[in-house]
C-alpha positions in Angstrom: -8.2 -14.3 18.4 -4.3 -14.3 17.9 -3.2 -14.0 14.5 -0.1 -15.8 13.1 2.2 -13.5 11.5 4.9 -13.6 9.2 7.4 -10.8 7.7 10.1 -11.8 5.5 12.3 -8.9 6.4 12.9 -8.7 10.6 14.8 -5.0 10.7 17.2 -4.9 13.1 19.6 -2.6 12.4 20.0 0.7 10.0 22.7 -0.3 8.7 21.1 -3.8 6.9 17.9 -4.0 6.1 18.0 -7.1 4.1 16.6 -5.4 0.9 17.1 -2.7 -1.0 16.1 0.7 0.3 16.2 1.9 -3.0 13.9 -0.4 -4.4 11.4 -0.3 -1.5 11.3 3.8 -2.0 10.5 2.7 -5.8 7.9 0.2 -4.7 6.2 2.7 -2.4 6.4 5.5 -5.7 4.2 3.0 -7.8 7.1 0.7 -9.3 5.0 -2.1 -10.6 8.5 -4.2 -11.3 9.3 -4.0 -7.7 6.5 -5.0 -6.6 6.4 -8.2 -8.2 9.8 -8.9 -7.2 8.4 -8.2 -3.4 5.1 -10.2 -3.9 7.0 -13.3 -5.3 9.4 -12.9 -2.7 6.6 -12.7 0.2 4.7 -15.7 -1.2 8.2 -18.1 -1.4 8.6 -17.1 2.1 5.2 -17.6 4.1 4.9 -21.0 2.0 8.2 -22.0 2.9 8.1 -20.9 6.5 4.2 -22.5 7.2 2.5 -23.4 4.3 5.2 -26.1 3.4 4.4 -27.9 6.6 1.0 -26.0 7.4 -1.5 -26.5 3.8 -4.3 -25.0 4.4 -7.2 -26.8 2.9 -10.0 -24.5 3.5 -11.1 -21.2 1.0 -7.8 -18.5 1.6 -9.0 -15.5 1.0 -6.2 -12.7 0.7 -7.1 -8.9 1.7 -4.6 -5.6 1.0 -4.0 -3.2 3.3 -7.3 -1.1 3.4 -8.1 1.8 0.8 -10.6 4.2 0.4 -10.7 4.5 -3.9 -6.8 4.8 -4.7 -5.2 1.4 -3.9 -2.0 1.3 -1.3 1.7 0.0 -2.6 0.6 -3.0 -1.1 -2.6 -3.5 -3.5 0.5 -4.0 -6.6 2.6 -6.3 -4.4 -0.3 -8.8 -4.1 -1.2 -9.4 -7.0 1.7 -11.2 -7.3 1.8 -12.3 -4.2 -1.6 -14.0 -5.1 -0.3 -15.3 -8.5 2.5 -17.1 -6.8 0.9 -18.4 -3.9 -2.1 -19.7 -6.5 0.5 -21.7 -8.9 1.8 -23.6 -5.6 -1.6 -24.2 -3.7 -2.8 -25.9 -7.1 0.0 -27.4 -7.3 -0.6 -29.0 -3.7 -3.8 -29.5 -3.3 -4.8 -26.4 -2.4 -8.2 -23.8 -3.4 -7.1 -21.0 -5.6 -7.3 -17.7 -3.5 -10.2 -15.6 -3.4 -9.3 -11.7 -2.7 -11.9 -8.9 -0.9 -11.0 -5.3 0.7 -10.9 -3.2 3.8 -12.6 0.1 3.2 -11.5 2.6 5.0 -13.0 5.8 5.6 -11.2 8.5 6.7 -8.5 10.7 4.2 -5.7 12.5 5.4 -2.7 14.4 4.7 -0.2 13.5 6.8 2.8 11.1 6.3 2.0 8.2 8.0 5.6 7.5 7.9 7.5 10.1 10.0 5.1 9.5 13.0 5.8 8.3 16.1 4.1 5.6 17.6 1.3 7.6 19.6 0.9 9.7 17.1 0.0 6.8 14.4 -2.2 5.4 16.7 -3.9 8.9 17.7 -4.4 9.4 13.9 -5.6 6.0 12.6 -7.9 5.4 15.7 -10.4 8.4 14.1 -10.6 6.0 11.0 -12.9 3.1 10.7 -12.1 -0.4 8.4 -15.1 -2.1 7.4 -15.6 -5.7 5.1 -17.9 -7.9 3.7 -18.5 -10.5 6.8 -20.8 -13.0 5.2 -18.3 -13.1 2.5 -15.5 -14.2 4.3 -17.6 -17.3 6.6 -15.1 -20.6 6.9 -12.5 -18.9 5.2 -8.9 -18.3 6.3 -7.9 -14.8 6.1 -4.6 -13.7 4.8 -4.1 -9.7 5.7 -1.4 -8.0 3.4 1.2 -5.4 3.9 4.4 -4.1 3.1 5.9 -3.1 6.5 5.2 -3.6 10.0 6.5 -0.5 12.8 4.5 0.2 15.2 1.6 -2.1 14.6 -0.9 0.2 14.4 -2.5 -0.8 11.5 -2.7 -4.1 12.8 -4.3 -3.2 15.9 -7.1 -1.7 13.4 -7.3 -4.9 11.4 -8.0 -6.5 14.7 -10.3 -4.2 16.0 -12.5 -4.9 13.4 -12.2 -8.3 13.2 -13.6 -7.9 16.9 -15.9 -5.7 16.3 -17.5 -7.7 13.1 -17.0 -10.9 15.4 -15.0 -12.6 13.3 -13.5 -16.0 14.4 -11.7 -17.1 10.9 -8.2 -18.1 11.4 -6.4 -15.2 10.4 -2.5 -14.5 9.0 -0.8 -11.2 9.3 1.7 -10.9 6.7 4.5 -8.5 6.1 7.2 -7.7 3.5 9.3 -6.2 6.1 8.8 -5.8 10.1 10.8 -3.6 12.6 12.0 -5.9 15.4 14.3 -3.3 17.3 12.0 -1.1 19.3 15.0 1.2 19.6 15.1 2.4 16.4 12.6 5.2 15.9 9.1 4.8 13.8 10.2 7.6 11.2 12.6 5.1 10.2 9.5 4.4 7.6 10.0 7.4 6.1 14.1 6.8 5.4 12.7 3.9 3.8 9.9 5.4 1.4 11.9 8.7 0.4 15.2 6.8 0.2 15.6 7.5 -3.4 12.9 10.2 -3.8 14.4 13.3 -2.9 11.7 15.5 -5.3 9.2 15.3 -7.6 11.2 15.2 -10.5 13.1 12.1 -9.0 9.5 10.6 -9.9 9.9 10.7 -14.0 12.3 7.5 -14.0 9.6 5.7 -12.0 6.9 6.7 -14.2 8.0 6.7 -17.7 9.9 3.3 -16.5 6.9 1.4 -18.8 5.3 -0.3 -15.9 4.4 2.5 -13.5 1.2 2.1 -11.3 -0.5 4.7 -9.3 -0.8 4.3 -5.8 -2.0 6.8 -2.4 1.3 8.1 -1.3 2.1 8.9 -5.4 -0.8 10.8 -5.5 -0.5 12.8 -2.3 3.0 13.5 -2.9 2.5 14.9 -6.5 -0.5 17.1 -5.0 1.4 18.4 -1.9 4.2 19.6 -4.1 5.3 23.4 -4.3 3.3 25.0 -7.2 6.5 26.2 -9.2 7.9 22.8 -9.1 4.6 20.8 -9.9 3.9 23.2 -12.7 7.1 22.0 -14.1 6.4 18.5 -14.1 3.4 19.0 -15.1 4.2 19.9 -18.3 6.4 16.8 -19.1 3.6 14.0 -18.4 1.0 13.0 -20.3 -2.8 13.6 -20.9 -3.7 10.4 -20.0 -1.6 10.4 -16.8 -3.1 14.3 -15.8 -6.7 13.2 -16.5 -5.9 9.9 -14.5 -4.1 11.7 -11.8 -7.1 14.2 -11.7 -9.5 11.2 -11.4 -7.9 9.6 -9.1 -7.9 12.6 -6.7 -11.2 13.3 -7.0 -12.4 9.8 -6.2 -10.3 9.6 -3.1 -11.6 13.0 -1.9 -9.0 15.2 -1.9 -10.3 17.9 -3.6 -11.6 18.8 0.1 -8.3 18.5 1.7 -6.9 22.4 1.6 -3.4 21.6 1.0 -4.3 20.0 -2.6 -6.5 22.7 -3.8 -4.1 25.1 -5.9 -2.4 22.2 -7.5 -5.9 20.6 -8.2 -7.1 23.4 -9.7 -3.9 24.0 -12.3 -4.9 20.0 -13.2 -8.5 21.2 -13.8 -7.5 24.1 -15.8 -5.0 22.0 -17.9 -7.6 18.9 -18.6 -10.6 22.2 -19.9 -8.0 23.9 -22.0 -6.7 20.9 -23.2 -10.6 19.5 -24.3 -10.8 23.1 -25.4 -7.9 22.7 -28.1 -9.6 19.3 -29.4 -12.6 20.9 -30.0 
């Protein structure tokens, strides 16, 4: 089972990446605007580069990278992924696309990003990706995500595939991929924190009008120092702290140390804040 795969970015040097690092730090930080622009762009590019010459007739069914309860950055970049690649496959023929997830079990803390290669694989291998097999019979499989470094990840997606037996024909597809193996993994994390320096860099992003919460936004706000999330506490709203809150709670990070003190000012806010209605 060999898996065509496609990025639209190949990174090859630091010095070019072919998009903007600012943006992509913005994408990864729950810029919904950005992520159109990258799904759009990522659709025009895998039809031009196969689908143009390559229509596939049978049931596409397109799958984000996997997610426990908070979607990834990915999860915003294909919905318009899918709503570009649709207009063209009807356009040509083609089914509209159907869309199911990877669940994914484990949580952690750690920034994926700033990992070396071993060290990715060492801490993704104690996770496990599951998916709805019956589901996905006959169909072609389009796998979603927003940059390829090490792999990793894709090494998962096949695992599973293996271990599922799965014998669909199956695309890996990629916003950006790093092509020179001499540039080091952590490069990610140049990328993602490009123009997010602190929390408070964040407030653009979100009171931008078309914010969307994602994993690493979540983590990041939780793992900030308690003087400086108190702070920006105060300037968002009670619909984004009881979402926020939410959110944490259904991705289980109420059990991950690190986010307990900053959890637990949210939790004060949201019963002093009912408190005052009442």
């Amino acid at each position: 089972m060999i898996p065509y795969t496609y990025s639209l970015h190949k990174i090859e040097s630091t010095a070019n990446f072919g998009f903007n690092p600012d943006h992509y730090s913005r994408f990864k930080f729950g810029d919904n605007l950005i992520a159109k622009s990258f799904g759009k762009d990522l659709a025009d590019g895998f039809i031009k580069y196969y689908l143009a010459d390559n229509l596939i007739t049978d049931q596409i069914v397109v799958i984000s990278s996997p997610y426990s309860f908070i979607p990834t950055a990915t999860f915003a970049m294909k919905n318009y992924f899918v709503s570009q690649l649709n207009r063209w496959l009807v356009e040509n023929g083609g089914l509209q696309v159907q869309e199911t997830k990877v669940h994914r079990t484990v949580t952690y803390k750690e920034d994926y990003g700033e990992l070396s290669a071993e060290e990715r694989l060492s801490l993704i291998g104690n996770d496990s990706f599951h998916i709805d097999k019956e589901f996905l019979m006959g169909k072609t499989l389009l796998f979603l995500d927003d940059i390829k470094i090490t792999g990793s990840h894709e090494r998962m997606i096949l695992k599973m595939a293996k271990e599922y037996g799965l014998s669909n024909e199956m695309h890996m597809l990629y916003f950006a991929e790093l092509v020179n193996k001499n540039i080091h993994p952590n490069v990610e994390n140049f990328l993602n924190y490009h123009q997010i320096k602190s929390i408070f860099d964040l407030e653009e992003i979100i009171d931008g009008g078309d914010f969307c919460f994602n994993t690493r936004i979540v983590k990041y706000i939780l793992n900030t120092a308690t003087e400086s999330f108190t702070i920006f506490l105060e300037s968002r709203t009670s619909e984004f702290i009881n979402e926020l809150y939410d959110l944490a709670l259904g991705n289980g990070y109420h059990s991950i140390e690190a986010y307990a003190e900053n959890l637990l000012q949210i939790k004060d806010y949201i019963k002093n804040n009912n408190y005052k209605l009442i």
